[in-house]
C-alpha positions, 0 to 999 in steps of 0.5 A: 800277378806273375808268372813263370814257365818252366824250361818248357813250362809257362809262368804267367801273372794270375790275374783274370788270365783267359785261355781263348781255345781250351775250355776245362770241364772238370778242374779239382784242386790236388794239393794246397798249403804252404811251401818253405822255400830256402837253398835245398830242393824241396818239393811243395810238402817240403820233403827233400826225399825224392821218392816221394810223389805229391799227387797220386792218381793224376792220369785222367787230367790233361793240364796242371797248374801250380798257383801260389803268392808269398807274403813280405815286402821283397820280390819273390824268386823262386826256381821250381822243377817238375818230376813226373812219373808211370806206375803199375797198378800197384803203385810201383815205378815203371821205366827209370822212375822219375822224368823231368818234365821242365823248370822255370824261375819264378821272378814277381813283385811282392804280394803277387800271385802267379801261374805255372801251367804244367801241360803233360798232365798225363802221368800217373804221379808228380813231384815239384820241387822248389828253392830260393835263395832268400827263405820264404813261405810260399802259399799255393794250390796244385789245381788240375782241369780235364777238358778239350782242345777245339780246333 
């Protein structure tokens, strides 16, 4: 598997991979399908509209976590960003909407899976973006765990 990890964040080959000191107790699957990657910024849904989120209502979860793969025979390389966001009960932006939270470049072979491990889980709403300069179709999950940190 490969990894990637955003400027802040941290790709990582998707095998069996273990985290010795955080143990999840609920993790639920946020989003799942296919990505066109080609030269524009487009988030996972593949809208280039940047007011739109594509998870809602991520507040009680501590970690997200983008998995993925793509299918062919040449290396995946695939540049990736994460907006986060505040919103009011009524689902209206606080502050200046949209925080960067970090990017990475994702580099594996073909046919491997990776993991991009998102740590600022806190935030009301997410949107990651992604583009290549070769088009593909990336398959990926956007999972989310709650959990602890033992010390």
């Amino acid at each position: 598997m490969g990894a990637a990890v955003l400027t802040t964040l941290e790709v990582r080959e998707a095998a069996v991979c273990q985290q010795r000191y955080y143990e999840p107790y609920f993790v639920a699957v946020l989003w799942e399908g296919r990505t066109r990657c080609d030269s524009l910024w487009r988030n996972l849904t593949g809208d280039i509209v940047p007011l739109l989120p594509i998870v809602r209502g991520v507040t009680p979860y501590d970690r997200l976590y983008w998995t993925g793969y793509a299918l062919g025979n040449a290396p995946v390389n695939v540049n990736m960003r994460v907006w986060a966001r505040a919103v009011d009960l009524n689902g209206v932006p606080l502050g200046s909407s949209w925080r960067a939270i970090g990017q990475a470049t994702i580099q594996t072979p073909p046919l491997r899976w990776f993991r991009v491990e998102i740590p600022e889980g806190h935030w009301d709403e997410y949107r990651l973006e992604v583009r290549s300069a070769t088009p593909r179709l990336v398959y990926s999950r956007l999972i989310a765990s709650q959990g602890y940190w033992k010390e």
